[in-house]
C-alpha positions in Angstrom: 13.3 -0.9 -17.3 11.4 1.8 -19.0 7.3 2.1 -18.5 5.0 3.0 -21.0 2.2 4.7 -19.6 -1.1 5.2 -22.5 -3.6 7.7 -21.7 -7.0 7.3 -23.6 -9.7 9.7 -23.5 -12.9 8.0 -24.5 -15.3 11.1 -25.4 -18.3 9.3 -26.4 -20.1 10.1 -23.0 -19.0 13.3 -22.7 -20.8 14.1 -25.6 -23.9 12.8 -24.8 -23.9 14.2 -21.5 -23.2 17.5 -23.2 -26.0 16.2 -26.0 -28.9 15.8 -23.7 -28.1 18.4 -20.9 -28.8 20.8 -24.1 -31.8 18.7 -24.1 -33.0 19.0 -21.0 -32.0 23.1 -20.8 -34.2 23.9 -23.6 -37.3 22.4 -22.5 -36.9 19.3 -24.6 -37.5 17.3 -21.5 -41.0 18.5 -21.2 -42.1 18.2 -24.1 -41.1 14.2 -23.3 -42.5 14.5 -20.5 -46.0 15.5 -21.5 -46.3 13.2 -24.2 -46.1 10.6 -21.1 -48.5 12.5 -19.8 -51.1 12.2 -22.6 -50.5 9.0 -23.3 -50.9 8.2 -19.7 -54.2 9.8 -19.7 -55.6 8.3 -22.9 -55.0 4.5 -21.4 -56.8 5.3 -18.1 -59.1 7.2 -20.1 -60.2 3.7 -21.6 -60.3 2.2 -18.5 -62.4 4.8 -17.0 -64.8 4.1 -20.1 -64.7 0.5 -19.3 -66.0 1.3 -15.8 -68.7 3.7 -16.2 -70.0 1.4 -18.8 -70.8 -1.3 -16.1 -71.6 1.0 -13.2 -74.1 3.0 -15.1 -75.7 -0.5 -16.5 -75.9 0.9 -20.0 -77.7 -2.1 -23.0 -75.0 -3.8 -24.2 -73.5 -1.3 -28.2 -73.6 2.1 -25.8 -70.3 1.8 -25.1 -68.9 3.2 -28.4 -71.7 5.3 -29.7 -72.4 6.7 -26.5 -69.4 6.8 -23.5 -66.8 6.8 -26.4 -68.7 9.1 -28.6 -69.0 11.6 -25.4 -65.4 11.2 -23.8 -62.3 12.8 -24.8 -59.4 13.6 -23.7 -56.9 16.9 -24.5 -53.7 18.3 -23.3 -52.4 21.1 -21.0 -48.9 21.7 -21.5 -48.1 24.9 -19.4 -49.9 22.5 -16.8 -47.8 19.6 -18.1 -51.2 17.9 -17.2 -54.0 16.0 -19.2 -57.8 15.8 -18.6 -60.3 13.7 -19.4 -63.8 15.2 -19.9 -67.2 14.1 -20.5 -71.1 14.9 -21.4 -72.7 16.5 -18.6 -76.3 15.8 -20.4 -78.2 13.3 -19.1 -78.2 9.9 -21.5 -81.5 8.7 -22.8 -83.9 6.4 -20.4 -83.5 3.9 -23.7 -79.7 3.3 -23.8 -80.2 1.8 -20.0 -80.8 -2.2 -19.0 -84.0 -3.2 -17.6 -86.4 -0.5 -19.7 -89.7 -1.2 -19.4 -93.5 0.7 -18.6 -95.6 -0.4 -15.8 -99.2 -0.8 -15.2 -100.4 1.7 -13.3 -102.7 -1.1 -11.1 -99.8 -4.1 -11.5 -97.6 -5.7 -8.2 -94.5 -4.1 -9.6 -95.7 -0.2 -10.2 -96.9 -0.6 -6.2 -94.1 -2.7 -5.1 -91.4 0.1 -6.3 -93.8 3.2 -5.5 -94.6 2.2 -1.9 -93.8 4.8 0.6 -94.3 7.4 -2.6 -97.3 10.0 -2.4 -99.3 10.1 -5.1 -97.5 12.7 -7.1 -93.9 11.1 -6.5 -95.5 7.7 -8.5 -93.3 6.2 -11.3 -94.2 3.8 -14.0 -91.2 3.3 -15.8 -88.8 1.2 -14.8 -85.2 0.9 -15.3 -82.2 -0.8 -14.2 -79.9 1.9 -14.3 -76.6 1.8 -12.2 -77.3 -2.2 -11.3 -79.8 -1.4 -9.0 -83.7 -1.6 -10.4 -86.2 1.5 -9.2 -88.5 3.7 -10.9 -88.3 7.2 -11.6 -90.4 9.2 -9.7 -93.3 10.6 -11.9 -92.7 9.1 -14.8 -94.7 7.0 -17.3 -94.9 5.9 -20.4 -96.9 7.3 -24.2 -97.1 6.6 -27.5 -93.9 4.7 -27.4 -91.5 7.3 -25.4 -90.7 7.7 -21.7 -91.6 11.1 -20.1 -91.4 12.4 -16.9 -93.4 15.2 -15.1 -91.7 18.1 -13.4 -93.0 20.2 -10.5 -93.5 23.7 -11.7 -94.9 25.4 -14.2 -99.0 25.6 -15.6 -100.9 22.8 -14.5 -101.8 20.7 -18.0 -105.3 19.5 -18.4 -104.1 16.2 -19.9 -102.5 14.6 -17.2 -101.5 11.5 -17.6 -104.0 8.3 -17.2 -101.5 7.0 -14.6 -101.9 9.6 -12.5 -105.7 9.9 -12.7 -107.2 9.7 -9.2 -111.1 10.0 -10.1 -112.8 7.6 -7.5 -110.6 7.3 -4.9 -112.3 9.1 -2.5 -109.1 9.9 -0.1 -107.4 11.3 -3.1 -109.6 13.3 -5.1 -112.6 14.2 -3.0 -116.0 15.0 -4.2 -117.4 18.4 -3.4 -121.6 19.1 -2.2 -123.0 17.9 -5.6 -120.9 14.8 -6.2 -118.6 16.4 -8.5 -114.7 16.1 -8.4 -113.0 18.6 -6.4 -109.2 19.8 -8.0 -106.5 17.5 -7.0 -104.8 20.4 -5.9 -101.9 19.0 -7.7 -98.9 21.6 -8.3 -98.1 22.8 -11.2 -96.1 20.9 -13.8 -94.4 20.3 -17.2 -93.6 17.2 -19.3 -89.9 16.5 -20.6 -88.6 13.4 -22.0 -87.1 10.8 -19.5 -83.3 10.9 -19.1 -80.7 8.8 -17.0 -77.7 10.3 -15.4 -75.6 12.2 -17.0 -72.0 10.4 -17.9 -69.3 13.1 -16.9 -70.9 12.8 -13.3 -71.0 9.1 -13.3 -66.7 9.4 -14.0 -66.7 11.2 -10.9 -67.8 9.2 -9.0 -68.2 5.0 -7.5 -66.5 2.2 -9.5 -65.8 5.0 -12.6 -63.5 7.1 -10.1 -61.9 4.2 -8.1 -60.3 3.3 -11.7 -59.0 6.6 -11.8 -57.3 6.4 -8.9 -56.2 3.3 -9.1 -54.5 3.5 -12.4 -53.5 6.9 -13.0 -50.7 7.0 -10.3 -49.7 3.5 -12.0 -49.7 4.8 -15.7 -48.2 7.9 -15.5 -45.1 6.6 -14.3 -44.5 4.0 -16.2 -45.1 6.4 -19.3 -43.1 9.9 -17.9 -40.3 7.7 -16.8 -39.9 5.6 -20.0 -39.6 8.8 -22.1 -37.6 10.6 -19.5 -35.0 7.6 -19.4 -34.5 8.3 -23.1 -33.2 11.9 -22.9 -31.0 10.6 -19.6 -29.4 7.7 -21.2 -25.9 7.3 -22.1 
């Protein structure tokens, strides 16, 4: 009894292992791999957003026009890495829950400056990252929030706020009855602004996100596109 003996050569993976080990030899797998990277980085990105939009207690329509608006996000390739940047500059007092001028003489202006010397006192209030305070020489004019900084040429028009005529331990009188100086340093006035949103992302609730997810999403986005040049 004679035996026929067939011998079949299937080539089709042969050819794609030939196929995408050319791929991966000419650098084909990192260019995969770092639009997993990017696109890794643009999700947690958002998510980052998302957090620093709560911990920073910003009014609610500042999440677009100002975290969005100030975030971005851009490749490194010879780094096969992406980063996520964001404003250094200090947002304005306005975009922040919980805005609102005190009375220099009302329960709440002594209630959040007690403990303060006089030069330290705030009265402008703000809810800024969940937690209610006032910022420490501040105050209110015209309709904008200002703050005064040590340093500089004394002005002449201090604010009312911070007047201290008649309180004798304060602003004493000299032989004739007149005010003496305050001896209060030197100063200048800027406009009042909150913390600044690339050091918020670095930081509490804003980083934690980070660190939670960008393990996660990187992995799930490298691999998938990885699996593709691999795959039989």
């Amino acid at each position: 009894m004679a035996m026929l003996v067939e011998i079949t050569l299937k080539t089709k993976h042969l050819v794609s292992y030939k196929k995408h080990s050319e791929l991966l030899s000419n650098g084909k797998w990192k260019q995969e791999a770092q639009r997993g990277v990017m696109q890794a980085t643009k999700k947690v990105k958002t998510k980052v957003q998302r957090a620093v939009t709560k911990q920073m207690a910003l009014q609610s329509g500042n999440y677009q026009s100002y975290v969005v608006a100030n975030t971005r996000a851009f490749s490194q390739p010879a780094e096969l890495a992406g980063v996520i940047v964001a404003s250094n500059k200090g947002g304005k007092i306005e975009i922040y829950k919980g805005l609102k001028a005190l009375s220099a003489k009302g329960r709440t202006a002594k209630k959040y400056n007690s403990g303060r010397s006089i030069d330290d006192r705030g009265f402008v209030k703000s809810g800024v990252w969940n937690a209610p305070r006032t910022f420490k020489r501040s105050f209110s004019s015209n309709g904008g929030f200002f703050a005064l900084i040590p340093g500089g040429r004394t002005s002449s028009a201090l604010p009312k706020a911070f007047w201290t005529y008649g309180k004798k331990a304060s602003q004493p009188r000299d032989s004739k009855g007149r005010f003496k100086t305050s001896q209060r340093p030197g100063y200048r006035v800027r406009q009042l602004f909150g913390p600044a949103l690339g050091k918020e992302m670095q930081k509490d609730q804003a980083l934690a996100t980070f660190q939670r997810e960008a393990p996660k999403e990187l992995k799930i986005q490298v691999e998938k596109r990885i699996a593709k040049l691999v795959k039989f």
